[in-house]
C-alpha positions as a printed NumPy array, in Angstrom:
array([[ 29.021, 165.298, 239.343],
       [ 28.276, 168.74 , 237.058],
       [ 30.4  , 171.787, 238.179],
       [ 28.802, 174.838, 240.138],
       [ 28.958, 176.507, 236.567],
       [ 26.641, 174.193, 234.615],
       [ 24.489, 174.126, 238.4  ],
       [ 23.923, 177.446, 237.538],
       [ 23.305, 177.514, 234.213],
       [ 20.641, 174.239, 234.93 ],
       [ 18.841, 176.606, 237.327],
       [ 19.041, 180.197, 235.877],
       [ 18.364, 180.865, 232.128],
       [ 19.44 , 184.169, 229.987],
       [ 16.296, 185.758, 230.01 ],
       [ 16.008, 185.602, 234.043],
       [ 19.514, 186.53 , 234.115],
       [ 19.58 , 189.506, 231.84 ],
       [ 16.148, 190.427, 232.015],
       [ 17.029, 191.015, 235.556],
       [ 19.419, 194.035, 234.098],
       [ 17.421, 194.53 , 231.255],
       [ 13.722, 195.185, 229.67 ],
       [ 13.503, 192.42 , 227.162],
       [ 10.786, 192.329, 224.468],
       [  9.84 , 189.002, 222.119],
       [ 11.818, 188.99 , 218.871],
       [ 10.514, 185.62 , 217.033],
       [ 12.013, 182.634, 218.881],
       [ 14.643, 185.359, 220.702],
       [ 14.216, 187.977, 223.229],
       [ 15.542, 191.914, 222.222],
       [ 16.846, 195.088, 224.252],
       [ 18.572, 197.772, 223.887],
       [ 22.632, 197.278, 224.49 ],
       [ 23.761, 198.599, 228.016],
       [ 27.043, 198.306, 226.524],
       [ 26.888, 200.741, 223.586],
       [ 24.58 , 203.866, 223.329],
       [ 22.218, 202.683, 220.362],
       [ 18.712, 204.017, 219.269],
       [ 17.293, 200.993, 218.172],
       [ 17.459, 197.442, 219.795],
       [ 20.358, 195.281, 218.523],
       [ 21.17 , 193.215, 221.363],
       [ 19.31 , 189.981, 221.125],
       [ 19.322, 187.043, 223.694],
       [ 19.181, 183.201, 222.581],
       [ 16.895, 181.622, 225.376],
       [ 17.402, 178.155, 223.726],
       [ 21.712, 178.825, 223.632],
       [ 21.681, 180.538, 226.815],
       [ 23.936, 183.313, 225.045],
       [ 23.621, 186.965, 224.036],
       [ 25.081, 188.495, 220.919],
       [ 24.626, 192.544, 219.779],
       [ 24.826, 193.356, 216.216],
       [ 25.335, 196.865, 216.889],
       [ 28.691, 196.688, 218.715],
       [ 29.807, 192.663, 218.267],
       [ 29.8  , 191.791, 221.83 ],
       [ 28.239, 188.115, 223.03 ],
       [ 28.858, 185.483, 225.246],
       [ 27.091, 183.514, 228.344],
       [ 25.424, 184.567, 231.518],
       [ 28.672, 184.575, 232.587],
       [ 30.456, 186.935, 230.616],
       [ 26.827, 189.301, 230.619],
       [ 27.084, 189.394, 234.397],
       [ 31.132, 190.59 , 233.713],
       [ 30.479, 193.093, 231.577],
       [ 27.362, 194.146, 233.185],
       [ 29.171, 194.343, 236.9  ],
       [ 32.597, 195.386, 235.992],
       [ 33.977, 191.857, 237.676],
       [ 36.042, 188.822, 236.686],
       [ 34.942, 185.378, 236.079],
       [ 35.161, 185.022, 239.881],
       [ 33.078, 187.385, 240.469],
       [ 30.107, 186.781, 238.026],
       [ 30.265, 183.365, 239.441],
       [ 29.814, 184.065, 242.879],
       [ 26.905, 186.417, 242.05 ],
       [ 25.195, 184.342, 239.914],
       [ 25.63 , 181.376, 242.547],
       [ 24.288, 183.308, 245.52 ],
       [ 21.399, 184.205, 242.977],
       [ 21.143, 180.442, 241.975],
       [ 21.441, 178.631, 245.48 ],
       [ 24.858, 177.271, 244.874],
       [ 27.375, 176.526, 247.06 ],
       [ 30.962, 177.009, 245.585],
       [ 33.148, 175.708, 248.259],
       [ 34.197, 172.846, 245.746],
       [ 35.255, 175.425, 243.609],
       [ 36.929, 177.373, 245.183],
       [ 39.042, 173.926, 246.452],
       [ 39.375, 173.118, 242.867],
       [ 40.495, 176.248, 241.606],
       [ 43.382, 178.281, 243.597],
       [ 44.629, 180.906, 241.418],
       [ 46.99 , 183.503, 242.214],
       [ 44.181, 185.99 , 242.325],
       [ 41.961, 184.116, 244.545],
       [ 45.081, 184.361, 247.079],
       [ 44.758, 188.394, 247.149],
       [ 41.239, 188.229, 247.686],
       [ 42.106, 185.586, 250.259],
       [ 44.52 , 187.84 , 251.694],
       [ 42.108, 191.066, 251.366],
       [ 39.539, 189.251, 253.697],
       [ 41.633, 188.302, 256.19 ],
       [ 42.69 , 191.658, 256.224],
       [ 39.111, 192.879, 256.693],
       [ 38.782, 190.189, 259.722],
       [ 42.085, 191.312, 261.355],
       [ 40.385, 195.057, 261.511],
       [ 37.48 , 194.301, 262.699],
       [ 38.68 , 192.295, 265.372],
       [ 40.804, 195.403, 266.072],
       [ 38.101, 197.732, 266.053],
       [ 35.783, 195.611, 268.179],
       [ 38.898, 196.183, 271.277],
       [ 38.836, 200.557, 270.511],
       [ 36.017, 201.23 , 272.86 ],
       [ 37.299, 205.128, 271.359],
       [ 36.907, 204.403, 267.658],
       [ 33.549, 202.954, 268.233],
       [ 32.494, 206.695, 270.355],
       [ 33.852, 208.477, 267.14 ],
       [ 31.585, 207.018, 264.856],
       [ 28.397, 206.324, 267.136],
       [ 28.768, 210.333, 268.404],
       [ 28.709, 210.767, 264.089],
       [ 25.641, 208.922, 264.118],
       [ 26.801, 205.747, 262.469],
       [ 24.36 , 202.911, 264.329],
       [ 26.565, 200.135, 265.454],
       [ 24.595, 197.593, 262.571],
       [ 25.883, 199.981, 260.151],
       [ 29.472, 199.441, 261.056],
       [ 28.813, 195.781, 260.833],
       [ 27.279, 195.785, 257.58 ],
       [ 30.078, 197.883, 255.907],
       [ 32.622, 195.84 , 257.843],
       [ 34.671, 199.059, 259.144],
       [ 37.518, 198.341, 261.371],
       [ 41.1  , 199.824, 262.746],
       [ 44.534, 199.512, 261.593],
       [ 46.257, 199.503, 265.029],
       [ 49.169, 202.166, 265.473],
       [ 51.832, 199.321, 264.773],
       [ 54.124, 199.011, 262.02 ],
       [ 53.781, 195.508, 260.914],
       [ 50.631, 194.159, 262.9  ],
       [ 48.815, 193.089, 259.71 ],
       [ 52.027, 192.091, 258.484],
       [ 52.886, 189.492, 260.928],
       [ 49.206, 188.398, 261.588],
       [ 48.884, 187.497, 257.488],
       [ 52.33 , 185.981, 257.229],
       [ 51.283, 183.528, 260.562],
       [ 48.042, 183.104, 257.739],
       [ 50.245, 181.253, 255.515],
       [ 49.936, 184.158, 252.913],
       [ 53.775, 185.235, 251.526],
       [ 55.116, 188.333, 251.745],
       [ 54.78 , 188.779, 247.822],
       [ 51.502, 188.174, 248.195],
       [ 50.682, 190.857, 250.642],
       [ 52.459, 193.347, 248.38 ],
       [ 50.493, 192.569, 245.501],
       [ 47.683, 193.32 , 247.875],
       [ 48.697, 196.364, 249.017],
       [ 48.461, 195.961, 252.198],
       [ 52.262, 196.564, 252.671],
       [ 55.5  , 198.374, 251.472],
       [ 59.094, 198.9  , 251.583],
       [ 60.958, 201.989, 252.621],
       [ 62.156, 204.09 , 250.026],
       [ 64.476, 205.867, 252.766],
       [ 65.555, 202.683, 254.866],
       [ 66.021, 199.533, 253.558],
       [ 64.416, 196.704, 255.952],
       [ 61.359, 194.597, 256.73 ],
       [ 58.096, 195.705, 254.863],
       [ 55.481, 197.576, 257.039],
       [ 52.168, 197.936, 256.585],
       [ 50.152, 200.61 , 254.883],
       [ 47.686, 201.413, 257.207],
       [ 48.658, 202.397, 260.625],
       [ 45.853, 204.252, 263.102],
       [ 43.304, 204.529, 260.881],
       [ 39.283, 204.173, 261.101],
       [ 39.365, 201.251, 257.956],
       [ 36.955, 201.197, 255.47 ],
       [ 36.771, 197.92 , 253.219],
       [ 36.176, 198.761, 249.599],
       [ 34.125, 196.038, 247.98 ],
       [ 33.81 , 195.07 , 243.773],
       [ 30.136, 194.712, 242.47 ],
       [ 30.242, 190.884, 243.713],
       [ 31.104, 191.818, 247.534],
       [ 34.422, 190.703, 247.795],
       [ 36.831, 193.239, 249.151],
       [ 39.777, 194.526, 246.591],
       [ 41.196, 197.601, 248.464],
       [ 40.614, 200.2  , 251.422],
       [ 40.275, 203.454, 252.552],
       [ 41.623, 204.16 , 256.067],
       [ 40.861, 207.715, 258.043],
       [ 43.294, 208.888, 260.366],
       [ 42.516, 208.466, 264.024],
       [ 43.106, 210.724, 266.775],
       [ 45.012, 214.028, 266.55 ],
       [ 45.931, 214.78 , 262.817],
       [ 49.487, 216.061, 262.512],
       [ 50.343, 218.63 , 259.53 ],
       [ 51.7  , 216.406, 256.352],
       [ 49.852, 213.326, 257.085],
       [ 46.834, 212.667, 254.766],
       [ 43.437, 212.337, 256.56 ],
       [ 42.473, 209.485, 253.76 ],
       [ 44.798, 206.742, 253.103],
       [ 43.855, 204.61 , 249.854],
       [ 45.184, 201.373, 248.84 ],
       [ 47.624, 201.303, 246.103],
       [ 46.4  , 200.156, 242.46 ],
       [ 46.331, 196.232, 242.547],
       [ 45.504, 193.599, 240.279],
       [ 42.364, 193.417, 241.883],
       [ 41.665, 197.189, 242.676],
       [ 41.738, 200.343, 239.849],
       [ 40.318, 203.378, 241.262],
       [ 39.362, 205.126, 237.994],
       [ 36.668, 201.601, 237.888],
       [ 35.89 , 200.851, 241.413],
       [ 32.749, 202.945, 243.303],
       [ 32.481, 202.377, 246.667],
       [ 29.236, 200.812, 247.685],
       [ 28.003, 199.75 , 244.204],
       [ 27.854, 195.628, 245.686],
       [ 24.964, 197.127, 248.051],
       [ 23.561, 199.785, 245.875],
       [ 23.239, 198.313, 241.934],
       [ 19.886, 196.772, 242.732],
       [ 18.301, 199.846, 244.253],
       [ 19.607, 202.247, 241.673],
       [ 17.592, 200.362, 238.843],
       [ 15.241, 199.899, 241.051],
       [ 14.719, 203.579, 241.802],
       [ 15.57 , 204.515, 238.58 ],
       [ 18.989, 206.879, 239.494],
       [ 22.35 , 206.776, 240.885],
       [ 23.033, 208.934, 243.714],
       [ 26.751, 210.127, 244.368],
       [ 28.369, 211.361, 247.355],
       [ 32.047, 212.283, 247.861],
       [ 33.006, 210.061, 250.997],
       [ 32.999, 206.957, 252.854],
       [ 30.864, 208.235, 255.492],
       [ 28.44 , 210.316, 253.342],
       [ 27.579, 206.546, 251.456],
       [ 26.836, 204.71 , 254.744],
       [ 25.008, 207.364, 256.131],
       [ 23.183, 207.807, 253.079],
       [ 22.393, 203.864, 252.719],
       [ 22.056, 203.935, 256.649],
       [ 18.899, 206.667, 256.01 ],
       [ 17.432, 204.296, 253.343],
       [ 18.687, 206.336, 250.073],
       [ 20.408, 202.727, 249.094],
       [ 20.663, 204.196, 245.729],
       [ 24.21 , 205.79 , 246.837],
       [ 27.624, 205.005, 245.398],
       [ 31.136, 207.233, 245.843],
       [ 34.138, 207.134, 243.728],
       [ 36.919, 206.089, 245.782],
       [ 39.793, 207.99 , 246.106],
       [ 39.185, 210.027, 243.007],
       [ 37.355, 212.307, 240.522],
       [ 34.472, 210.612, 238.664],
       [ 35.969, 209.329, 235.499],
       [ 34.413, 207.62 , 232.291],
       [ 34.843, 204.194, 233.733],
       [ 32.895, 204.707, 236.674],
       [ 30.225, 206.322, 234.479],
       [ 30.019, 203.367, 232.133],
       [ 29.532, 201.096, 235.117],
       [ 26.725, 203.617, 235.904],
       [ 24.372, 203.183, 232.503],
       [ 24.504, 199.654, 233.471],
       [ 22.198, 200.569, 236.16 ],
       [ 20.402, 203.888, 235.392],
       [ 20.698, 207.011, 232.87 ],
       [ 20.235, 209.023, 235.461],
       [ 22.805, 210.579, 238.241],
       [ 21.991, 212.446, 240.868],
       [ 25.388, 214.581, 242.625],
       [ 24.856, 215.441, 246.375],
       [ 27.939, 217.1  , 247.026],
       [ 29.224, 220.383, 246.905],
       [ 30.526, 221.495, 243.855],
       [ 31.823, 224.908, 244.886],
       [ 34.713, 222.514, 246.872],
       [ 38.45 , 222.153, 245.831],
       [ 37.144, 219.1  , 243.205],
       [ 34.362, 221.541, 241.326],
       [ 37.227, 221.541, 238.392],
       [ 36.988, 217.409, 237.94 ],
       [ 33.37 , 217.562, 239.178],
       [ 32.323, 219.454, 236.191],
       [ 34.699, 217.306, 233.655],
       [ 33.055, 214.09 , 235.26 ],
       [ 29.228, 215.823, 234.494],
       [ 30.165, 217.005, 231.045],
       [ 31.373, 213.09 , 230.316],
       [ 28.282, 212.138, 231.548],
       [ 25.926, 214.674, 229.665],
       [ 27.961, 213.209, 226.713],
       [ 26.882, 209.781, 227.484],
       [ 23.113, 211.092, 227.21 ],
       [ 22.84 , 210.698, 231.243],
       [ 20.263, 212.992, 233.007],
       [ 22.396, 214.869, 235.581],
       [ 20.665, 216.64 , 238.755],
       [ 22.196, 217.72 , 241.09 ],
       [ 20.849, 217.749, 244.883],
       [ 19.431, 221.129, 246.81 ],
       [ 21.778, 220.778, 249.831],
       [ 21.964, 223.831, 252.22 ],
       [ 25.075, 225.272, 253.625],
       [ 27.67 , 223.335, 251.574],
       [ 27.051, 221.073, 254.201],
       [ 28.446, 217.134, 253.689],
       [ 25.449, 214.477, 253.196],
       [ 26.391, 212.753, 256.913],
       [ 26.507, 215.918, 259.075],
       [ 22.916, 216.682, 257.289],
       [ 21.572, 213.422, 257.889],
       [ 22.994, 212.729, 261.568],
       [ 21.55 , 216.029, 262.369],
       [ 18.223, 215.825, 260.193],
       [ 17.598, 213.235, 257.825],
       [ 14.554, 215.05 , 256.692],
       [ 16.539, 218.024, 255.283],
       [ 18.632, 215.735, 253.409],
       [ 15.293, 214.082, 251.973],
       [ 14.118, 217.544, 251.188],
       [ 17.63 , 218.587, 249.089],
       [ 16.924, 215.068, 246.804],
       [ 13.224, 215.882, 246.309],
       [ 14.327, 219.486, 245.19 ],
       [ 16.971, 218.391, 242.962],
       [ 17.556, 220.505, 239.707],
       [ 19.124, 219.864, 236.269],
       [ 22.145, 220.325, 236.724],
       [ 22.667, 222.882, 234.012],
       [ 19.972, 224.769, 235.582],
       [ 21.906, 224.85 , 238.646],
       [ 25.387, 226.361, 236.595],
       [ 22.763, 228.485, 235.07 ],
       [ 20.846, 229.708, 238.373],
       [ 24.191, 230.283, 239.978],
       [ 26.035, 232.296, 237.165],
       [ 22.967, 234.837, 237.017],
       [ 23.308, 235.05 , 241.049],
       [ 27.151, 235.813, 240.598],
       [ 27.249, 238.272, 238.321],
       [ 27.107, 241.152, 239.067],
       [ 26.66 , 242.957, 236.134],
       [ 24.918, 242.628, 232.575],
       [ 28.575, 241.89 , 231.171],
       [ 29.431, 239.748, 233.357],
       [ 26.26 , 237.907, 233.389],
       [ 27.306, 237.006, 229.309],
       [ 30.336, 236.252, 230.324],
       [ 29.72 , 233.491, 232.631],
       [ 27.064, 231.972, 230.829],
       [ 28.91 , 231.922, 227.746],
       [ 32.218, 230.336, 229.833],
       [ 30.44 , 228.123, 232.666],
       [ 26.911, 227.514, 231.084],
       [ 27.099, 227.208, 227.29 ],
       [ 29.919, 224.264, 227.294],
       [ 27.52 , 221.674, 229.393],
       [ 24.321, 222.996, 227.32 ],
       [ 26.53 , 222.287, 224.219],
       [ 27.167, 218.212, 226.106],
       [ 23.394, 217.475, 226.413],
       [ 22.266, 215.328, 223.753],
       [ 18.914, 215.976, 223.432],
       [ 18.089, 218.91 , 221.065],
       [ 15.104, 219.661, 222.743],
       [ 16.763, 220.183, 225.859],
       [ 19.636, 222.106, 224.138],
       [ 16.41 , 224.276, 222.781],
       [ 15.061, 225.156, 226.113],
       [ 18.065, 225.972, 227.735],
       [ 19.291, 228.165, 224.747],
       [ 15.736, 230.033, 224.522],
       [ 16.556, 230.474, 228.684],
       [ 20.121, 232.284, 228.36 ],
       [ 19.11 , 234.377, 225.446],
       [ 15.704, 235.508, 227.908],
       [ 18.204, 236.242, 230.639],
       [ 20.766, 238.201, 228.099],
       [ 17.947, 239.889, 226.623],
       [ 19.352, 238.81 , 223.181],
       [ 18.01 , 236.887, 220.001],
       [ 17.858, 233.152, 220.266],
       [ 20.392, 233.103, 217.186],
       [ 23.359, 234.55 , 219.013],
       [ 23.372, 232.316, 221.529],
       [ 23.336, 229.259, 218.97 ],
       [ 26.163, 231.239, 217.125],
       [ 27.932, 231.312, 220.326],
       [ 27.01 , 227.719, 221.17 ],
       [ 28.288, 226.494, 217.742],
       [ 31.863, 228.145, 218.043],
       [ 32.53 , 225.75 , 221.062],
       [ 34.807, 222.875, 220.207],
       [ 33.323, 219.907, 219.506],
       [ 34.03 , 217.56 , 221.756],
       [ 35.649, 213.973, 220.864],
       [ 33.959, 210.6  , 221.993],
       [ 35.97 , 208.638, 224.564],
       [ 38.227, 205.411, 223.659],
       [ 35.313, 203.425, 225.243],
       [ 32.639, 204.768, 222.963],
       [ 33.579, 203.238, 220.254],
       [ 32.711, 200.466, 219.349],
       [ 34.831, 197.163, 218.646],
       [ 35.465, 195.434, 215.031],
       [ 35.397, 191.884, 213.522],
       [ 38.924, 191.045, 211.571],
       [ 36.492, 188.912, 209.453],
       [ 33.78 , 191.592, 209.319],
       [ 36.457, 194.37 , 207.749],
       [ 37.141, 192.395, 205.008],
       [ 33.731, 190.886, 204.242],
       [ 30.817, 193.276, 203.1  ],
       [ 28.075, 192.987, 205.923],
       [ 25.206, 191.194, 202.893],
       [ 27.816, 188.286, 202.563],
       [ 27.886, 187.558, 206.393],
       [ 23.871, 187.694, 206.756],
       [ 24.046, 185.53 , 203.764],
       [ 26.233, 183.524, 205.181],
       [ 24.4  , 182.499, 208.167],
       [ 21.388, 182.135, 206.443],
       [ 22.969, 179.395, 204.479],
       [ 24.608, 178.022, 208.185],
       [ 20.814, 178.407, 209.389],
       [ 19.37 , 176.884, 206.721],
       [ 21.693, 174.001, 206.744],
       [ 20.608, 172.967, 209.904],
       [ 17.164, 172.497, 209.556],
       [ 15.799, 169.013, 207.748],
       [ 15.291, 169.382, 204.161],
       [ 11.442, 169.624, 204.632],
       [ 11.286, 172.734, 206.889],
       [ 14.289, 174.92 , 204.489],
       [ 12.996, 178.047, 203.125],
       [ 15.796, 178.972, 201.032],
       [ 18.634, 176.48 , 198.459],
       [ 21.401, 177.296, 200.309],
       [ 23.875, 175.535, 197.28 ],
       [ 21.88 , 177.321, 194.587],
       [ 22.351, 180.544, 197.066],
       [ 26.161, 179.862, 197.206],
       [ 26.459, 180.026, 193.372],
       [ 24.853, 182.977, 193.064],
       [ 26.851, 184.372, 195.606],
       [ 29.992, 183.433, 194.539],
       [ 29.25 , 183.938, 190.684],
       [ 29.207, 187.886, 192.201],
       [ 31.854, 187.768, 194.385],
       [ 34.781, 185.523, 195.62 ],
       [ 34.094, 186.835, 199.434],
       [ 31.839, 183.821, 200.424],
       [ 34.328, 181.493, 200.761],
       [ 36.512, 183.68 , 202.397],
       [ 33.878, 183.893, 205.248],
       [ 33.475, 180.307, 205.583],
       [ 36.522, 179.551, 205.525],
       [ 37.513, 182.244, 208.161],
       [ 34.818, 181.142, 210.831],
       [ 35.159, 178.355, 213.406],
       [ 32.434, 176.543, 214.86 ],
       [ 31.287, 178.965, 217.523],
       [ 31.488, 181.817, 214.792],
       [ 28.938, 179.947, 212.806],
       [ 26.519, 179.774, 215.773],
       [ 26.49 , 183.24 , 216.216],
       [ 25.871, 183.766, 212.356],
       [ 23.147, 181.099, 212.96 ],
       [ 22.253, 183.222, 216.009],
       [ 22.238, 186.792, 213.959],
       [ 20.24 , 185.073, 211.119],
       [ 17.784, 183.684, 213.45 ],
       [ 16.861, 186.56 , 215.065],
       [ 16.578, 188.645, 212.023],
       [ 14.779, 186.484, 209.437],
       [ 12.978, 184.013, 211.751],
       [  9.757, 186.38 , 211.473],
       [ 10.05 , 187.855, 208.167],
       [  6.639, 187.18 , 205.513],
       [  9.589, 185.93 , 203.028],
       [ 12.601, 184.799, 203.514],
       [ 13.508, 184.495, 199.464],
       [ 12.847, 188.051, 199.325],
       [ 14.977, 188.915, 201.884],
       [ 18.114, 187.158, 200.062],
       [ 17.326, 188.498, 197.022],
       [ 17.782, 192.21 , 198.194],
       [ 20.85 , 191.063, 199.827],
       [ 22.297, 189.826, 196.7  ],
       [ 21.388, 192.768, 195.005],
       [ 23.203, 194.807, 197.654],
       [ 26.52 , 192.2  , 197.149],
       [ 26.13 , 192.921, 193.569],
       [ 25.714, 196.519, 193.748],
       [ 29.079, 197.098, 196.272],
       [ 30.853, 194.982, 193.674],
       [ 29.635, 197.411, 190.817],
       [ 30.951, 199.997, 192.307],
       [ 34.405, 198.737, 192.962],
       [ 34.525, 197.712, 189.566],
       [ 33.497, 201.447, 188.41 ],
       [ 35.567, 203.115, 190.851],
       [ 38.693, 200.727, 189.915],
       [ 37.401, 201.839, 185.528],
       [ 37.374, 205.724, 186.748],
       [ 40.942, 205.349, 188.589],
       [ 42.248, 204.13 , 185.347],
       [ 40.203, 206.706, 182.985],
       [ 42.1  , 209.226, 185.066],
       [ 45.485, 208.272, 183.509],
       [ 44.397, 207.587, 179.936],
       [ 44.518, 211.139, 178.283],
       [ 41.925, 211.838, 175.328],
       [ 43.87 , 211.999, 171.924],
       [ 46.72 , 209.564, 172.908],
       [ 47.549, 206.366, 171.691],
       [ 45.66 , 204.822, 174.656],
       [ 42.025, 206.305, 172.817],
       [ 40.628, 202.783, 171.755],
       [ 41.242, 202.073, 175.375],
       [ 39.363, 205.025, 177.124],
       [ 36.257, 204.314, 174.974],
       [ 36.188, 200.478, 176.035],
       [ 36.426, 202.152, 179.395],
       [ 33.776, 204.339, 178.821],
       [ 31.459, 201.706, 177.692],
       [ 31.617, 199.161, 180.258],
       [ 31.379, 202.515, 182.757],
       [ 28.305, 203.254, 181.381],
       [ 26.993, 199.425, 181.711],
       [ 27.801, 199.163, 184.718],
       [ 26.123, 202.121, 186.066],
       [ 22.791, 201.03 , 184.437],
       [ 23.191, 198.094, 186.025],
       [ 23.517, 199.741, 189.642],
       [ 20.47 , 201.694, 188.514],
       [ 17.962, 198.595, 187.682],
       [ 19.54 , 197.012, 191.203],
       [ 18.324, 200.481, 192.746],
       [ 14.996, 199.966, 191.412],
       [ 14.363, 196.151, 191.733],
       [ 15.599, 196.465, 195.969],
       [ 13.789, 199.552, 196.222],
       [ 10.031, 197.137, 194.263]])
């Protein structure tokens, strides 16, 4: 009997997996894109519909429809399983029977959880009012499974552990804790609170977000989050992205709200486009999971609130990232659920009406000011840093041409001004990972490589290129070769096979193609060999003893650069 994961993989193929994600285009016998995983110009990211694999030559990452749907989501094996099963038509009870880790128990434990409140919530005939009198329809609360913590110490508690789930086990969950005051039995973390399950990308429920109920008292927090889990990081979880991933690439944006109740009134209205970060500013994490979707965000919040400050750091990340930020025309400073339980219409209105968001710092720093020094001031300080963070130049253009209009000053002082700013530093994950092999072999020797790995497995009849005569040559200009083949193991070589495949299936001539490579091998050796003559000509005085020396030096200098010259001009025929 085959496992769910080949079941899947019989029934759904890489380009109906990731061309689900992505816009593929025919490359030869492969598909192309560009990554979602790295920002790139050009496509790089190719997709093996025969190996069922993806690699990208621009930033090294590959793998299955498995580990695509990972990255892709922002979930675990676990979870790009059960997506791609509900997408396939497989059942994975078996699994799951089969395969009881330690992290299937918290997600075990987080469910039951999510059970226990609802049952709890379906007995508050008062926590029901609250939310229907807020306009949340009574499907809604079913669909975003919201519940109640009772006003109990350890009713959760006691319910799990008669669950069979351990005490350790429910900690790890954070769904209780011990006293730091009092030392005694564990208690629970949520007590009287409207509970809001916080799912990952695959549906399954890592953490929550409980509102107090009733009268609040001074000193307790009206949001209770969750501790950080195994299963649960804030800075990487949005709330509501299981529900709304399809309909932001579908709708081509991503729109953000601050709370629990702005999302499912905002999905409740039919903008199912709308995520929240949960229990936190918008951080580089979230925004990453973002690009997956859409380049474009969308903010319908107020950012004249208490967060403006990490607000503005999250839309400068994200003009960084070459997103499109708007931001929506919402009147009153009003939330997104008291608009749309009043008028969903208005709210409808404030997305139509959105504006850049740099035209909205700009539009508001000319209505603050209240004089023509001022009015510098604050463009300079508010406006210029996020006009600086766009990465298109023509936009940077237009907006520069706009402040110097309003300032009544030349174009050129604003791009002095403009250029004086710091430049700011790309994030950790911006950059882009490295091969161990790759560092140490030049990048002609590894195409080389799997063209010989390529060519090797074809029959004899059907080879373009003699890959032992190739290895000579290679070798007879440097020793790296063998390095590289001795380096690689057998899934290596496929994706050399993979790489070689998808960039010299199509070309007119293949022999060409390896002979500009080898002149590229031969040229980097060249000039190692000249550098390495230069390093000692540095050291060998004219005039000393050492003369005979220096003008062998000089000689085989001068060689060697005419060599690198007829290279230039036989790669360059």
């Amino acid at each position: 009997m085959s496992s769910p994961v080949e079941e899947i993989k019989a029934r759904l193929g890489a380009e109906e997996v990731v061309g689900a994600y992505l816009k593929l285009e025919r490359a030869g016998a492969n598909l192309k894109a560009k990554c979602p995983l790295h920002h790139e110009k050009t496509a790089s990211f190719f997709v093996s519909t025969s190996r069922g694999s993806f690699y990208c030559f621009g930033c090294g990452e590959k793998g299955d429809i498995f580990s695509f749907v990972e990255k892709m989501e922002g979930v675990d094996f676990k979870g790009a399983l059960k997506i791609l099963a509900e997408r396939a038509g497989v059942p994975l009870t078996r699994f799951h029977a089969q395969e009881n880790d330690a992290r299937d128990r918290l997600f075990a434990a987080l469910e039951e959880a999510t059970r226990f409140f609802e049952g709890e919530f379906a007995l508050r005939a008062d926590a029901r009012k609250y939310l229907t009198e807020r306009g949340v329809l009574p499907k809604t609360i079913e669909m975003w499974r919201i519940g109640f913590a009772p006003d109990s110490w350890r009713a959760l508690r006691a319910h799990l552990l008669a669950k069979k789930f351990s005490e350790q086990e429910l900690f790890r969950a954070g769904l209780i804790k011990q006293s730091v005051e009092k030392k005694g039995e564990p208690y629970d973390v949520f007590r009287n609170r409207i509970m809001f399950p916080i799912f990952d990308s695959a549906g399954r429920v890592i953490a929550f977000s409980g509102r107090i109920f009733g009268k609040e008292e001074e000193g307790t927090p009206k949001y209770v989050n969750s501790p950080e889990t195994e299963v649960w990081r804030k800075s990487s979880a949005l709330y509501g992205i299981h529900r709304a991933k399809h309909k932001i690439r579908e709708r081509g944006y991503a729109l953000l709200v601050e709370g629990q109740v702005d999302l499912i009134m905002c999905h409740q209205a039919g903008f199912e486009n709308a995520v929240a970060a949960s229990g936190t500013a918008l951080t580089h994490e979230h925004l990453d999971l973002l690009r997956r979707f859409s380049e474009n965000l969308l903010l319908a919040y107020d950012v004249d609130a208490a967060g403006e400050k990490a607000a503005l750091r999250a839309v400068s990340a994200a003009l960084q990232k070459g997103m499109a930020v708007k931001i929506a025309a919402l009147s009153g400073g009003k939330d997104p659920a008291d608009i749309i339980w009043k008028n969903p219409a208005d709210f409808a209105h404030g997305i139509k009406n959105s504006m850049h968001f740099v035209r909205f710092l700009f539009e508001r720093a000319l209505t603050r000011a209240k004089t023509g020094r001022e009015r510098a001031r604050l463009l300079r300080d508010e406006v210029l840093p996020f006009v600086r963070d766009i990465k298109s130049a023509i936009e940077r253009a237009e907006f520069v041409k706009e402040i110097a209009g309003a300032l009544e000053v030349r174009e050129d002082a604003v791009w002095d001004d403009l250029k004086r700013l710091p430049v700011q530093q790309p994030t950790p994950n911006n950059q882009l990972p490295t091969n161990k092999v790759g560092n140490a072999v030049p990048e002609a020797v590894r195409l080389l490589a799997g063209i010989i790995f390529w060519q090797e497995k074809l029959p004899e009849g059907e080879r373009k290129v003699d890959t032992e005569k190739l290895k000579e040559e290679i070798n007879a200009i440097s020793g790296k070769l063998s390095l590289l083949l001795s380096a690689l193991g057998e899934n290596e070589r496929d994706t050399h096979i993979f790489e070689a495949e998808a960039r010299f299936a199509e070309v007119p001539s293949l022999e060409k193609e390896v002979r500009v490579l080898l002149f590229h091998i031969e040229k980097e050796e060249l000039e190692r060999k000249s550098a390495k003559i230069l390093n000692e000509l540095t050291v060998t005085e004219r005039g000393t003893a050492d003369e005979a020396r220096r003008m062998e030096l000089l000689t085989q200098l001068q060689s060697l650069r005419m060599r690198i010259e007829e290279i230039k001009r036989a790669s360059s025929a």
